[in-house]
GUTOR-474001 format. One record per residue (C-alpha): x, z, y. Coordinates in Angstrom, 2 decimals, decimal comma. Example, Ala and Ser with C-alpha at 12.3 -4.5 7.8 and 13.67 -1.06 7.14 Angstrom:
<atoms>
      xx      zz      yy
   12,30    7,80   -4,50
   13,67    7,14   -1,06
</atoms>
This chain:
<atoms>
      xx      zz      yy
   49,61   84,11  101,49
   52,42   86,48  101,70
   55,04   85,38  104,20
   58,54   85,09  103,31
   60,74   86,34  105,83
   64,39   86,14  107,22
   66,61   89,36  107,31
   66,07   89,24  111,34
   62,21   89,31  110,70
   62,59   92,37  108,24
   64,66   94,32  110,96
   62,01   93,42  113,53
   59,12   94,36  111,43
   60,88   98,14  111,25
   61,62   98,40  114,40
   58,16   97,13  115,03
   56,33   99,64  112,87
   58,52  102,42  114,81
   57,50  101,69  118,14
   53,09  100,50  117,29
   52,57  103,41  114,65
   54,67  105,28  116,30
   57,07  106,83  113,58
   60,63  107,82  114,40
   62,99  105,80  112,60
   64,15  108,13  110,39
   60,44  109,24  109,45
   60,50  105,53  108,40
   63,54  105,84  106,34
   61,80  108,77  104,52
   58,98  107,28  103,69
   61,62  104,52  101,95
   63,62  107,31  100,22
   60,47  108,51   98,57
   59,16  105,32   97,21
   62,63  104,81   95,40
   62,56  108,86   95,00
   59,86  107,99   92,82
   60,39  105,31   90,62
   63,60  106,53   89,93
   61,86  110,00   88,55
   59,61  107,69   86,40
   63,00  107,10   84,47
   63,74  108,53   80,96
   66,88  110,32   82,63
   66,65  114,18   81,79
   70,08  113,72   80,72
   71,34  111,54   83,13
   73,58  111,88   86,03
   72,81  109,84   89,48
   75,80  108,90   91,24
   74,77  107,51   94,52
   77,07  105,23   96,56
   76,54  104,99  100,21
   78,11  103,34  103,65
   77,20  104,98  106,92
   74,28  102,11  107,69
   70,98  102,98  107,34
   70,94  101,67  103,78
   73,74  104,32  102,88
   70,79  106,63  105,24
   67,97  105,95  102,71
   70,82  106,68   99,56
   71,32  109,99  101,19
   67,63  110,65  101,37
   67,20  110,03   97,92
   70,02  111,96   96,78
   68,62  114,30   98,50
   65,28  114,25   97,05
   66,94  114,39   93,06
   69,09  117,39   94,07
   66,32  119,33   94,93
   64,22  118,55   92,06
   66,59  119,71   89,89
   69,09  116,22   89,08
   72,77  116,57   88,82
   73,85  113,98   91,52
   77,25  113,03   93,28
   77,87  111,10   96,75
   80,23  108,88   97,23
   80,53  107,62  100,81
   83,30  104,62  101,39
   85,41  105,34  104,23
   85,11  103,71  107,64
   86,36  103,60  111,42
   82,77  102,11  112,11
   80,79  104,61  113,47
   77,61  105,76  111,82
   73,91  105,12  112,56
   72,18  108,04  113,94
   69,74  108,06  111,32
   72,65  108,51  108,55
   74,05  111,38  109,88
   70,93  112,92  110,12
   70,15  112,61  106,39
   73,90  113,23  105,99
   73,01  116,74  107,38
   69,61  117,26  106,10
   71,59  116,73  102,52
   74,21  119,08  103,05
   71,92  121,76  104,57
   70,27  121,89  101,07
   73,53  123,76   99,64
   74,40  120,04   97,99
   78,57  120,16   97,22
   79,15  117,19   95,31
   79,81  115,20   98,25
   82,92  112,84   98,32
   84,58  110,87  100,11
   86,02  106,99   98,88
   89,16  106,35  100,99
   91,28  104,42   98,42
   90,80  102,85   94,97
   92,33  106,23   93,69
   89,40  108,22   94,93
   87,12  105,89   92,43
   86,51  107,72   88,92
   84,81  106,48   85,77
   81,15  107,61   85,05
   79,71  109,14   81,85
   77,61  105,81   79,89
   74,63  108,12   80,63
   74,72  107,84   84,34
   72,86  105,56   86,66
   74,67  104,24   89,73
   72,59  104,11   92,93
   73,87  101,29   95,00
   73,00  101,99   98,77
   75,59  100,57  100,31
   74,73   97,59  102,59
   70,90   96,36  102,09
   69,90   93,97  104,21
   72,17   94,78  106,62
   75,20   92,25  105,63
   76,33   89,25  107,60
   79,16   88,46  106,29
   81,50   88,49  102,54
   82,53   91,74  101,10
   86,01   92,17  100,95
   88,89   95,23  101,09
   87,96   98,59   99,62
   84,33   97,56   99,66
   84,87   94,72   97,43
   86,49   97,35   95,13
   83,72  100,01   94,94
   81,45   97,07   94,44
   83,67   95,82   91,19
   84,32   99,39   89,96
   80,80  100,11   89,99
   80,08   96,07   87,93
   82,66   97,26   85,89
   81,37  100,57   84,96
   78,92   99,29   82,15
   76,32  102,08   83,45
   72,72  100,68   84,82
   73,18  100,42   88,30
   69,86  100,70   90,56
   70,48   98,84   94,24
   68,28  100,19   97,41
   66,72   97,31   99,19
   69,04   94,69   98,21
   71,97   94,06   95,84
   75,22   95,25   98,41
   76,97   91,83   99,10
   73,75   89,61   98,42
   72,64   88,20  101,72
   69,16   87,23  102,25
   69,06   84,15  103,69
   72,12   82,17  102,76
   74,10   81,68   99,29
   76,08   84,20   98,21
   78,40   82,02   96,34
   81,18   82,18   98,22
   84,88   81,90   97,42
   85,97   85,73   97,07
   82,81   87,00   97,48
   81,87   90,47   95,71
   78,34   91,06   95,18
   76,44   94,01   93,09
   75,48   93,30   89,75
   71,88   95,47   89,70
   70,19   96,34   86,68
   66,98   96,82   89,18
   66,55   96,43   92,39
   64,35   98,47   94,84
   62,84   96,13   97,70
   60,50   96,64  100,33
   56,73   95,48  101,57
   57,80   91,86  100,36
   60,26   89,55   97,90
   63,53   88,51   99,96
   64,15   84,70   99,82
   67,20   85,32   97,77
   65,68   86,89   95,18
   63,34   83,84   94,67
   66,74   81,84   93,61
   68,48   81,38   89,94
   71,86   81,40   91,54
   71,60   85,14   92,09
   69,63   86,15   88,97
   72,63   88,20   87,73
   73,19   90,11   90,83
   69,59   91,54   91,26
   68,44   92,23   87,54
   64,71   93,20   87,56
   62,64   93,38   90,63
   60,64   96,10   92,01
   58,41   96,00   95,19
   57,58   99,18   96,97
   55,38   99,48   99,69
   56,60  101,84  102,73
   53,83  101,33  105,00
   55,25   99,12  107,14
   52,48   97,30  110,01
   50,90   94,32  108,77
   50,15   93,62  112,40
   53,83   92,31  113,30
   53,09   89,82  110,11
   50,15   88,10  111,91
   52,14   86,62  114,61
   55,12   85,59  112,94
   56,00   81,76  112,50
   56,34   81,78  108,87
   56,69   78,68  107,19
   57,47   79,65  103,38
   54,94   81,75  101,19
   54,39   83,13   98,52
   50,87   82,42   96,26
   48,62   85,61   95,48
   45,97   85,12   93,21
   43,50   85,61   96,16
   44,63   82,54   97,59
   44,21   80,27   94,34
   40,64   82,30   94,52
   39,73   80,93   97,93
   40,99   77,47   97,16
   38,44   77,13   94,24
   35,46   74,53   93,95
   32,34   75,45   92,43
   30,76   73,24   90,71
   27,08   71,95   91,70
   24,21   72,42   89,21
   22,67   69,49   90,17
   25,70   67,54   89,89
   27,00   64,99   87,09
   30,22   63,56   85,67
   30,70   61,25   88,76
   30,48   64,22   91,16
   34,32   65,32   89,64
   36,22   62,13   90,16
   37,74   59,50   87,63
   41,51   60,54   86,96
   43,67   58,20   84,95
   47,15   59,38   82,66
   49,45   57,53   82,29
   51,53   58,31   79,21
   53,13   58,33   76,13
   55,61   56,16   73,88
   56,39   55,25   70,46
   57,39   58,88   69,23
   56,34   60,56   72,43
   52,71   60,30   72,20
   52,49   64,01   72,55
   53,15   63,80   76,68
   50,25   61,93   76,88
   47,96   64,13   74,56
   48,74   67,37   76,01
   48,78   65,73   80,04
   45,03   64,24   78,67
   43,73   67,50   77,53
   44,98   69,50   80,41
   43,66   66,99   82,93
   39,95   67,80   81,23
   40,65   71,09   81,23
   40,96   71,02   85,08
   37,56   69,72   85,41
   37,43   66,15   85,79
   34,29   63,92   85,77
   36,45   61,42   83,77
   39,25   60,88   82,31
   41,38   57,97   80,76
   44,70   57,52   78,90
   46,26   54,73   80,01
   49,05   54,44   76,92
   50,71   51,62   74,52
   49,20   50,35   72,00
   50,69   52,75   69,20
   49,09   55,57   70,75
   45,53   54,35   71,16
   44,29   56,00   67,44
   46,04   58,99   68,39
   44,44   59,50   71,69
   40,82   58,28   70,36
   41,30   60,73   67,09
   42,80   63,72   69,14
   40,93   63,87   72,17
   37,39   62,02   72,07
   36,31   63,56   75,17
   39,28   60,81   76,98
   38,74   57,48   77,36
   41,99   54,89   76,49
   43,36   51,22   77,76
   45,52   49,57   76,35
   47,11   46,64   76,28
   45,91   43,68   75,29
   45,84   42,55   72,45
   46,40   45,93   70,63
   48,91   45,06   68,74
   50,23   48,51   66,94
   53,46   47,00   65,29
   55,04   46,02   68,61
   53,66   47,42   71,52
   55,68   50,94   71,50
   55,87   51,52   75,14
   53,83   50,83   78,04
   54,46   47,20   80,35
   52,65   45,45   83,07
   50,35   43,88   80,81
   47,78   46,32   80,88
   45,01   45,41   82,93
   44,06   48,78   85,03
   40,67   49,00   87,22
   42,69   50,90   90,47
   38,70   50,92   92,09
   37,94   53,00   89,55
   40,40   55,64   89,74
   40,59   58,86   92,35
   43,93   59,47   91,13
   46,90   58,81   88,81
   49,35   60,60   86,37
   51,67   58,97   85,58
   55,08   59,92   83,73
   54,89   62,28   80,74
   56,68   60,45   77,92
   56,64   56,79   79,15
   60,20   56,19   79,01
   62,18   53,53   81,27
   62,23   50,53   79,86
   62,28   47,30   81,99
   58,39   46,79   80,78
   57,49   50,31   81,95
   59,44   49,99   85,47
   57,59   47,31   86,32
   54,15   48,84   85,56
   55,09   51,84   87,74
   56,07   49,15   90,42
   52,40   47,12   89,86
   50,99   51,10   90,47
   53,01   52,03   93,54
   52,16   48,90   94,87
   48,61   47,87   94,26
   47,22   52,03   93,87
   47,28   53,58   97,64
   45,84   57,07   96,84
   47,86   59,94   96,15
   49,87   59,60   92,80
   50,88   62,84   90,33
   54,40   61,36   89,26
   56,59   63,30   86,64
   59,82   62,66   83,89
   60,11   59,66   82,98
   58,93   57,85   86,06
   60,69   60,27   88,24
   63,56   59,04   86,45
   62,87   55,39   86,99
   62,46   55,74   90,69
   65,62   57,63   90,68
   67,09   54,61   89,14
   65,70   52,28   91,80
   65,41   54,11   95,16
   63,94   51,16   96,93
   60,56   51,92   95,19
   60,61   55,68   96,88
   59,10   53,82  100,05
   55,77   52,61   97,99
   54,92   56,35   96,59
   51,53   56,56   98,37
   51,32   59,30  101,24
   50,28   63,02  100,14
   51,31   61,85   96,32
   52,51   65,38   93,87
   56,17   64,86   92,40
   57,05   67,11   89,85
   60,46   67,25   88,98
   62,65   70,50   87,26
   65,96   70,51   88,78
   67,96   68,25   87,32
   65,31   65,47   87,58
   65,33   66,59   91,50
   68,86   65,80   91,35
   68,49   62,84   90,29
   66,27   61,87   92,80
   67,93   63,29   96,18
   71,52   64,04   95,00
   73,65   66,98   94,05
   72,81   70,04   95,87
   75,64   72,96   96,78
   73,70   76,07   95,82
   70,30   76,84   95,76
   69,69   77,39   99,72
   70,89   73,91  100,04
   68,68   72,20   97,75
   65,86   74,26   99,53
   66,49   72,32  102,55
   67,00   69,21  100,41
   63,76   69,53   98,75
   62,21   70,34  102,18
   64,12   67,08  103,89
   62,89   65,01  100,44
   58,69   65,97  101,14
   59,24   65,31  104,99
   61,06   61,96  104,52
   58,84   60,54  102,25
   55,66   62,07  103,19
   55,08   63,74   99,28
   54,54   66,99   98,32
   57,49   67,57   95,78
   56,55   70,48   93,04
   60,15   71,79   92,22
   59,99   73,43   88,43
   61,60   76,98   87,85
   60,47   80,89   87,49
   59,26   80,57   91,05
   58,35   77,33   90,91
   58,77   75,78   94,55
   55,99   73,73   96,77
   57,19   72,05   99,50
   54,63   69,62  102,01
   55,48   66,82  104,32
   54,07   69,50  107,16
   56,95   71,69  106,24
   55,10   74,31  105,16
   57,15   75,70  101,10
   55,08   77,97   99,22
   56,66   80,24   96,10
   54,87   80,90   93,01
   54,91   83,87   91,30
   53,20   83,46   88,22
   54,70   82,19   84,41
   57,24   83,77   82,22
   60,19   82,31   80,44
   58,12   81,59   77,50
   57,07   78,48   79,23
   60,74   77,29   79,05
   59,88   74,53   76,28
   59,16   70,77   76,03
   55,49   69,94   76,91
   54,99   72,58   79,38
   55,77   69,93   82,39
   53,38   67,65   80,78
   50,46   70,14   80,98
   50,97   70,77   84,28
   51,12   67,28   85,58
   47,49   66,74   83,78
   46,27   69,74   84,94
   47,10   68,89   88,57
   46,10   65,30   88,27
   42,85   66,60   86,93
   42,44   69,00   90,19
   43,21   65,83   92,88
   40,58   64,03   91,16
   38,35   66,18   91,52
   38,25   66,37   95,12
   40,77   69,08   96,05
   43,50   67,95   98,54
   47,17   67,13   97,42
   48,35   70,33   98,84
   45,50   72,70   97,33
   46,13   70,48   93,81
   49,72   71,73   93,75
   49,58   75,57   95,09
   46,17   76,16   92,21
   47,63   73,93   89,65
   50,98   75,65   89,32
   49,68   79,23   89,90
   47,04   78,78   87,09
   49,66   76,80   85,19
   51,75   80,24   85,54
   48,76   82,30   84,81
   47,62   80,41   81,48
   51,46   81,08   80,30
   51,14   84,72   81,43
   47,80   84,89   78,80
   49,62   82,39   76,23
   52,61   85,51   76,48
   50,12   88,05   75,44
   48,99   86,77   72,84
   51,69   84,62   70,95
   54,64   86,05   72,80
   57,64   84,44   74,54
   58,94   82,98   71,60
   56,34   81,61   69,58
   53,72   80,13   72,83
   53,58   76,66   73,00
   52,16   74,16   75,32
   49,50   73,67   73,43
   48,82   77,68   73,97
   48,70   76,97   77,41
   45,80   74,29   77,44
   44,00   76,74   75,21
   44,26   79,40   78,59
   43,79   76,92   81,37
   40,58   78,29   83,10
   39,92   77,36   86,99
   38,33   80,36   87,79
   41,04   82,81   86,03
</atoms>
């Protein structure tokens, strides 16, 4: 797992690297200057002017460095420093000096808004102005440089972080100025602020560079939020027995579908086989049954009784369902929330005490009746996207704050909740969040929740624990819309695509 740490962490882990390697601090900020140093060379800019914004931190140290580097391969580049009475780091002045020893002259100095000129459309802005460094909002002349350079219409490349974004809190603040990146350079790891929508226009594309920091300092860290690398889905993964049979890979029931939304329950059905399980069984009304028998033989279907296909459009309490038989239950995709359907999802919470896969439409019901949150079995997988989340724990201020909502949610009620988004968000009743990072936009279409809520129903059945169900489900969930991408595109996958490039061992 890679560790997501806090801005404090980050500054330790330099400072730890400095003193256990040992490397002097500005060796370190070298080593920085030439990772960026070299992805910005990789750019089609042979015509292009850098203009590199600094402060006198040690972000505004590693712009220097850089500038450095282009000047002396030959780039036309200008320095702007913003004015201060703060005095600068050490490590700033000595790249300040190491720049101007190189013969550079187009150094200048930002004092005033009249000091601030427009760039050629050619140019690309280097934003290395705060970094991580920032505690608090943006405001006098740096809020200016920060809106003349948003302003500018040129691609703007930020050094570590977006100046004004912080890394652990929202950003959204009254007043607030924060960089609008085209890209943004990070180091050794994703900040937790760039794993948020609410500041997708401030840090454009993403771009991890290694420095060399020590892994060392990582191991002893009390990190409880992750992100998922395909090694650990990897490790997580059951083989299957050769000498083993259907009833080795557990009995998992889905519970699905409606009168014009039997579709949930056929593409929930054929992702659950497609995790693996022994057995599976569609548990949908009546109307459905000669769609699920003709669709998807390999799925068994109750119904209820009698089958009467002029009436019985949406699922009720009537159907008689063998819990003994059952390791686990999906239930949700396409049921709908009539009185009928409430109360079977009331007969399941009540009488079923393993952990449940619950999603849409009976998220939605239990959002409508919060007394029936206390049934949800222990260890059960909720899958909401964020307005169904919403629903069920209340409006949220920002992102950070539904974080700790979400968090709050899984401890209070003992569930793992599986928040929906481009890095789709785990959290346990242990605490413990982990970030995935696989999955594309194309996935942004109906049915896509469905599959996944099969797909991880069809993973608890077959024997892996509620937490290991969620972290492999949504990563290979991700990874089958990453192969869906490549083939059909964006546009054109569907979540039908996706069941096609569910694999367990991908």
């Amino acid at each position: 797992m890679i560790p997501v740490l806090s801005a404090e962490q980050i500054r330790q882990w330099d400072s730890y690297t400095i003193r256990h390697e040992p490397v002097a601090s500005v060796d370190l900020m070298e080593r920085a200057a030439t990772a960026c140093f070299r992805w910005l060379v990789s750019l089609p800019a042979a015509d292009r002017c850098f203009q590199c914004y600094v402060f006198n931190g040690n972000n505004g140290g590693d712009g220097l460095a850089i500038a450095r580097m282009l000047h002396l391969v030959g780039y036309r580049v200008n320095v702007f420093e913003i004015h201060s009475e703060k005095k600068p780091t050490v490590d700033f002045l000595e790249n300040k000096n190491r720049l101007l020893q190189t013969g550079f002259e187009s150094y200048h100095i930002i004092k005033s808004r009249k000091d601030l000129s427009r760039h050629a459309d050619p140019d690309i802005l280097i934003d290395a102005i705060f970094g991580t460094g920032l505690s608090k909002p943006v405001t006098g002349l740096f809020a200016e440089v920060i809106k003349h350079i948003n302003f500018s219409g040129n691609q703007v490349i930020s050094i570590d972080m977006p100046s004004g974004l912080f890394v652990d809190s929202t950003s959204l603040l009254s007043g607030h100025t924060v960089i609008r990146a085209t890209h943004t350079l990070t180091f050794e790891l994703l900040r937790k602020s760039l794993l948020f929508a609410e500041n997708n226009p401030f840090f454009g594309e993403v771009h991890v560079l290694p420095i060399g920091l020590m892994q060392a300092f990582i191991n002893n860290q009390p990190v409880t939020e992750f992100l998922v690398e395909y090694s650990d889905v990897q490790q997580l993964r059951k083989a299957r027995n050769p000498f083993s049979n259907k009833g080795h890979y557990g009995h998992a029931a889905i519970v699905a579908g409606s009168y014009g939304m039997m579709g949930a329950a056929l593409l929930a059905s054929r992702a659950c086989l497609k995790a693996g399980a022994g057995l599976t069984t569609a548990i949908v009304p009546a109307c459905g049954y000669s769609i699920i028998q003709g669709a998807v033989p390999e799925v068994m279907c109750i119904t209820p009784q009698p089958v009467n296909f002029n009436s019985d459009a949406v699922l009720h309490n009537k159907v008689d369902i063998p819990f003994s038989k059952f390791s686990t239950i999906g239930i949700g995709p396409g049921i709908g929330q009539q009185k009928e359907t409430r109360v079977l999802l009331n007969q399941i919470l009540t009488k079923f005490t393993k952990p449940l896969v619950i999603d849409a439409d009976a998220l939605n019901i239990l959002s409508a009746n919060p007394s029936m949150l206390k049934k949800i079995p222990a260890q059960s997988i909720l899958t909401p996207h964020p307005k169904e989340f919403e629903r069920l724990a209340g409006k949220s201020k920002n992102d950070f704050h539904r974080h700790e909502m979400q968090q709050a949610f899984s401890e209070k009620y003992q569930v793992l909740i599986v928040l929906k988004g481009r890095y789709t968000c785990i959290t346990t009743p242990e605490g413990r969040s982990y970030f995935n990072t696989t999955g594309n936009a194309g996935m942004a279409k109906g049915g896509s929740g469905d599959v996944l809520t099969g797909f991880i129903t069809g993973l608890l059945a077959r024997g892996y624990s509620p937490e290991e169900a969620a972290i492999a489900g949504v990563y290979l969930h991700g990874s089958a819309g990453n192969l869906a991408c490549n083939r059909a595109g964006e546009e054109a996958m569907t979540a039908s695509d996706l069941i096609n490039e569910l694999n367990c061992q991908q």
